[in-house]
Biotite code that builds the C-alpha atoms (Angstrom):
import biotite.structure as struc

atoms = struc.array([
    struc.Atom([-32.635, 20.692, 235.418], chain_id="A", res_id=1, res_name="UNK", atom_name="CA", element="C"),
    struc.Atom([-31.832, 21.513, 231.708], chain_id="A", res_id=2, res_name="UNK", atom_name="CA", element="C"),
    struc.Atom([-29.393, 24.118, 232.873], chain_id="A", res_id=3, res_name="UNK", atom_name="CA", element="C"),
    struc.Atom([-27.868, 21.716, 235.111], chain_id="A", res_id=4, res_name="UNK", atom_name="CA", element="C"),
    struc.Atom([-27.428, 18.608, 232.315], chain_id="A", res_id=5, res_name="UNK", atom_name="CA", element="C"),
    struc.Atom([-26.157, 21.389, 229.603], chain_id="A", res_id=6, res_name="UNK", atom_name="CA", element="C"),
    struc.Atom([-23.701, 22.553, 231.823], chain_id="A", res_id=7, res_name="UNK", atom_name="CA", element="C"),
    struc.Atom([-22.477, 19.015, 232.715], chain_id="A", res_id=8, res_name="UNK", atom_name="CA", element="C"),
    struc.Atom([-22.237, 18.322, 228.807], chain_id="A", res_id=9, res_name="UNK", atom_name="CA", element="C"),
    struc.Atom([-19.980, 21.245, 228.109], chain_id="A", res_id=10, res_name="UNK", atom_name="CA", element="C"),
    struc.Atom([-17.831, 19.850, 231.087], chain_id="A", res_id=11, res_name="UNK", atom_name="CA", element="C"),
    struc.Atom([-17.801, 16.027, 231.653], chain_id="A", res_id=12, res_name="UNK", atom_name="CA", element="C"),
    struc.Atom([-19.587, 14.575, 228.528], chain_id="A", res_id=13, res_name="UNK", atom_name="CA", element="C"),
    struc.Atom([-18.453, 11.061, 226.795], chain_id="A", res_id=14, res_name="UNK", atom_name="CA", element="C"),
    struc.Atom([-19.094, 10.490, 223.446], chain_id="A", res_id=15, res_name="UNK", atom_name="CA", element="C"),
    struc.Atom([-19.032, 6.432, 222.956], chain_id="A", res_id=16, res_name="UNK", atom_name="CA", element="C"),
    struc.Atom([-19.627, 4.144, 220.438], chain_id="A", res_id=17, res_name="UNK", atom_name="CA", element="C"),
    struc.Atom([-23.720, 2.617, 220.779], chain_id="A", res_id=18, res_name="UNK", atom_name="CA", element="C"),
    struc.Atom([-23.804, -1.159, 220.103], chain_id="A", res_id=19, res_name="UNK", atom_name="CA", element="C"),
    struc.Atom([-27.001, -1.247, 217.084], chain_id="A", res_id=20, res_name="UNK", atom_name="CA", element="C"),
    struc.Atom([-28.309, -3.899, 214.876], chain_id="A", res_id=21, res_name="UNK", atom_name="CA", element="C"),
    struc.Atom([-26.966, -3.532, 211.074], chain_id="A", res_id=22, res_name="UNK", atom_name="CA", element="C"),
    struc.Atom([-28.785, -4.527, 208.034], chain_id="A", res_id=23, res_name="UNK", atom_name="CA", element="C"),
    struc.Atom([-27.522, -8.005, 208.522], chain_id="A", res_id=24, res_name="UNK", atom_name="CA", element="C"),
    struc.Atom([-28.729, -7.990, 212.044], chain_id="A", res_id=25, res_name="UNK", atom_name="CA", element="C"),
    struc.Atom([-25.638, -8.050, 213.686], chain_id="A", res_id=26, res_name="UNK", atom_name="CA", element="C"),
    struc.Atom([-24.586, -6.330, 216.659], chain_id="A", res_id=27, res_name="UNK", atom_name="CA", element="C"),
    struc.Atom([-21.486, -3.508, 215.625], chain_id="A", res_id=28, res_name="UNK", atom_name="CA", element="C"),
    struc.Atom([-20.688, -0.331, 217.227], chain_id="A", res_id=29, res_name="UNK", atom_name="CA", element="C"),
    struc.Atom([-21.469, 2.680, 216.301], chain_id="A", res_id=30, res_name="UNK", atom_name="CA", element="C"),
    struc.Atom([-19.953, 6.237, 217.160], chain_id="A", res_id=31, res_name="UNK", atom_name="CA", element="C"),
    struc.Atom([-22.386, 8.237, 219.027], chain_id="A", res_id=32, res_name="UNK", atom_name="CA", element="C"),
    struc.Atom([-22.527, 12.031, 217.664], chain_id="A", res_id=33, res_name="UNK", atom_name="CA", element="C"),
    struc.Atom([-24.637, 13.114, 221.436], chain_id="A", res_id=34, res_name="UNK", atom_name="CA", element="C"),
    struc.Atom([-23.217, 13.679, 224.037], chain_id="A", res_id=35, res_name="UNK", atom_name="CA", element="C"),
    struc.Atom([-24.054, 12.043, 227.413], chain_id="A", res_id=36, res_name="UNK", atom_name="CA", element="C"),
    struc.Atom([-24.014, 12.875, 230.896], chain_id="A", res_id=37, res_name="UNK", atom_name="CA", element="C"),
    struc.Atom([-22.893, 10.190, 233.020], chain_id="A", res_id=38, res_name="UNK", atom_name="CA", element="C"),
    struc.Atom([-22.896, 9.311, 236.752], chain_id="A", res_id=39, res_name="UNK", atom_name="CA", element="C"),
    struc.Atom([-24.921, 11.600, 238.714], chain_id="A", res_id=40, res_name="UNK", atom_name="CA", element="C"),
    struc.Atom([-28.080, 9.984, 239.765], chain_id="A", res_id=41, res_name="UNK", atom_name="CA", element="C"),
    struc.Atom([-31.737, 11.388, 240.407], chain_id="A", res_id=42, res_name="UNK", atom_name="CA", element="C"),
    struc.Atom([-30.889, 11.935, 244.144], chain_id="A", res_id=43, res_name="UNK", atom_name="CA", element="C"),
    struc.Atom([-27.582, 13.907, 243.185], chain_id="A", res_id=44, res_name="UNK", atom_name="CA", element="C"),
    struc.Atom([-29.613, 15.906, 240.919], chain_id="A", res_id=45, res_name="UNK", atom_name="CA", element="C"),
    struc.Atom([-31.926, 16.580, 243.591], chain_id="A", res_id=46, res_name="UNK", atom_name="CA", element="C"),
    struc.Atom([-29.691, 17.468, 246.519], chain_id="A", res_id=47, res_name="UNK", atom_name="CA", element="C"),
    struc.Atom([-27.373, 20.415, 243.589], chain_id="A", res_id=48, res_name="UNK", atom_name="CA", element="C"),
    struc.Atom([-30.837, 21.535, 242.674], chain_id="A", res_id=49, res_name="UNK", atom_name="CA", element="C"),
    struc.Atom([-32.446, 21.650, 246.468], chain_id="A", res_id=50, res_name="UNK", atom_name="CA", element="C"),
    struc.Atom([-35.263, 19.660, 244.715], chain_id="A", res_id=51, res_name="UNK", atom_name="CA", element="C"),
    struc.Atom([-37.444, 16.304, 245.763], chain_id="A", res_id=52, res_name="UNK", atom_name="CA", element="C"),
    struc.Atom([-36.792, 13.640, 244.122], chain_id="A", res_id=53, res_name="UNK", atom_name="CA", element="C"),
    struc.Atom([-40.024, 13.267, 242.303], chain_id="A", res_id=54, res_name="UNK", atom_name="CA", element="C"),
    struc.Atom([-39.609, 16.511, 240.936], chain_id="A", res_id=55, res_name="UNK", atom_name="CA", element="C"),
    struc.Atom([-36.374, 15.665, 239.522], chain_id="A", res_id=56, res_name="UNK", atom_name="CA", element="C"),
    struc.Atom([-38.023, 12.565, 238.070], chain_id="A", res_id=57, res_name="UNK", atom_name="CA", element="C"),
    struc.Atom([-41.021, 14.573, 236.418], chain_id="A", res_id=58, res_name="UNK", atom_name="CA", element="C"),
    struc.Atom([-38.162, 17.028, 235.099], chain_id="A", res_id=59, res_name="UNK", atom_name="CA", element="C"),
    struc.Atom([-36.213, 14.453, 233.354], chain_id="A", res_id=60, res_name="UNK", atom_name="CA", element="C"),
    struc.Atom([-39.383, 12.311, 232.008], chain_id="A", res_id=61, res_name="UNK", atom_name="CA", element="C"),
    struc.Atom([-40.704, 16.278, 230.454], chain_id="A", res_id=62, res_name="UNK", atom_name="CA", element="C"),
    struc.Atom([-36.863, 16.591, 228.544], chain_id="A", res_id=63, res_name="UNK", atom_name="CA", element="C"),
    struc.Atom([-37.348, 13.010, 227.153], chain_id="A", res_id=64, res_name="UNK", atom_name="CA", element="C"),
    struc.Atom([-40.611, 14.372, 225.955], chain_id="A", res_id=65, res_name="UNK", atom_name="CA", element="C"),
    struc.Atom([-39.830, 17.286, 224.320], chain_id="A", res_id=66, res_name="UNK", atom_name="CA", element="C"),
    struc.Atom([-36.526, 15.560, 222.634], chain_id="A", res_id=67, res_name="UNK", atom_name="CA", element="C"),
    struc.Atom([-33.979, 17.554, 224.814], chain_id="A", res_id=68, res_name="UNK", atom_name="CA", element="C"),
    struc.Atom([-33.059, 13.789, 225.918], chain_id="A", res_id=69, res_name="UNK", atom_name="CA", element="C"),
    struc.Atom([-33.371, 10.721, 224.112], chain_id="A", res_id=70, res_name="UNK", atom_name="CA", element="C"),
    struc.Atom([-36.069, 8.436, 225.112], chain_id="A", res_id=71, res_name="UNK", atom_name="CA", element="C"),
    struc.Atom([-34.676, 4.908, 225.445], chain_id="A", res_id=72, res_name="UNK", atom_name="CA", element="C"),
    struc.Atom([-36.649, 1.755, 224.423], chain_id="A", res_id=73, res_name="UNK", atom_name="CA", element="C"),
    struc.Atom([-38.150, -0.979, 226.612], chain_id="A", res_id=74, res_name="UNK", atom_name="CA", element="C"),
    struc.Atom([-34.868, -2.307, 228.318], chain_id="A", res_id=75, res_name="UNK", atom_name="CA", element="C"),
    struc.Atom([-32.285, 0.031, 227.188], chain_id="A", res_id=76, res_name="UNK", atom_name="CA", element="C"),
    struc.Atom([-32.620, 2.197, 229.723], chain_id="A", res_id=77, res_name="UNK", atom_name="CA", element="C"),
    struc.Atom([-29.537, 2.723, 232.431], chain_id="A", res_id=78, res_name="UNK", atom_name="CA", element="C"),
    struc.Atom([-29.698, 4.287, 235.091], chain_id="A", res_id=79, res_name="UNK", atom_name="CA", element="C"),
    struc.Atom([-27.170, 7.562, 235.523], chain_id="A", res_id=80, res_name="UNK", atom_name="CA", element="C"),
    struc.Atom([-27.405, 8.300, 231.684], chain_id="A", res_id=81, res_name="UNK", atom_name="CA", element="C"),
    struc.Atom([-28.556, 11.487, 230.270], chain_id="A", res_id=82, res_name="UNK", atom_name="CA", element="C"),
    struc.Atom([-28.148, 11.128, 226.513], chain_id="A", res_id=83, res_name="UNK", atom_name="CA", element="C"),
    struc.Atom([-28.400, 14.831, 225.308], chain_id="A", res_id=84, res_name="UNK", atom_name="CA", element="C"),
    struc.Atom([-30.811, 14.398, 222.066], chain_id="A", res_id=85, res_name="UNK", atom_name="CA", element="C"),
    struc.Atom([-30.941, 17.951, 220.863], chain_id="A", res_id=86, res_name="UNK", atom_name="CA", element="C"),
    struc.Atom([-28.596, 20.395, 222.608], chain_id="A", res_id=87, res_name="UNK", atom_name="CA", element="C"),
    struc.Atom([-30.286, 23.354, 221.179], chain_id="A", res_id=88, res_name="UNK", atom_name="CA", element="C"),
    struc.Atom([-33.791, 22.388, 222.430], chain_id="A", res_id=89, res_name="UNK", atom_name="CA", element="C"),
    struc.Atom([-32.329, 21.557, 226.462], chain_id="A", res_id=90, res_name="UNK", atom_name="CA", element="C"),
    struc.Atom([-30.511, 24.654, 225.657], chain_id="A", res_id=91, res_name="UNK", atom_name="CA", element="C"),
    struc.Atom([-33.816, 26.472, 224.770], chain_id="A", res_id=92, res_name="UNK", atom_name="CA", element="C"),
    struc.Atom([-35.792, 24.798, 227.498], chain_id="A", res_id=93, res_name="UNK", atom_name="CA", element="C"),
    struc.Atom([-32.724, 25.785, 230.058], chain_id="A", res_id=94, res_name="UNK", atom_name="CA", element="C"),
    struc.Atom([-32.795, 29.662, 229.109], chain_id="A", res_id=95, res_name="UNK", atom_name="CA", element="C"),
    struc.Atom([-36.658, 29.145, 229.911], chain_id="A", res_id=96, res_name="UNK", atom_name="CA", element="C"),
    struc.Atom([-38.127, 28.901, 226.131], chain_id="A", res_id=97, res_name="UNK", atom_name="CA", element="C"),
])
């Protein structure tokens, strides 16, 4: 799974701007300096990795817990987003470390 979501952030990442509350608590945009891996969904994953889905669920919960993907707060989460939190750790975790 790592492999897979490093691979797809070499090749089809976005960088966008992440709307955030400012000092002033207003909403502004900010660049995002992660990349992020957008579109393919659990199932996707599963079918390119010949894996069940709940296995592909488990993987991606394990990378949000080591930091390899960020772990987004009580209703920011989206569905088909893989924001890559620390390249070199899903990196690491990909070459089996």
């Amino acid at each position: 799974m790592a492999a897979l979501l490093d691979c797809l952030a070499g090749v089809d990442a976005m960088v966008r701007p992440k709307t955030v509350e400012n000092e002033n608590r207003q909403l502004v945009a900010k660049p995002m300096r992660s990349p992020i891996v957008e579109r393919p969904t659990q199932h996707d994953l599963a079918e390119a990795l010949h894996l069940g889905h709940a296995t592909v669920e488990r993987a991606v919960a394990e990378l949000r817990r080591e930091g390899a993907l960020v772990r987004f707060r009580k209703g920011e989460r989206t569905n088909r987003v893989y924001e890559i939190a620390d390249r070199d750790i899903l990196q690491q975790i990909a070459r089996g470390g």
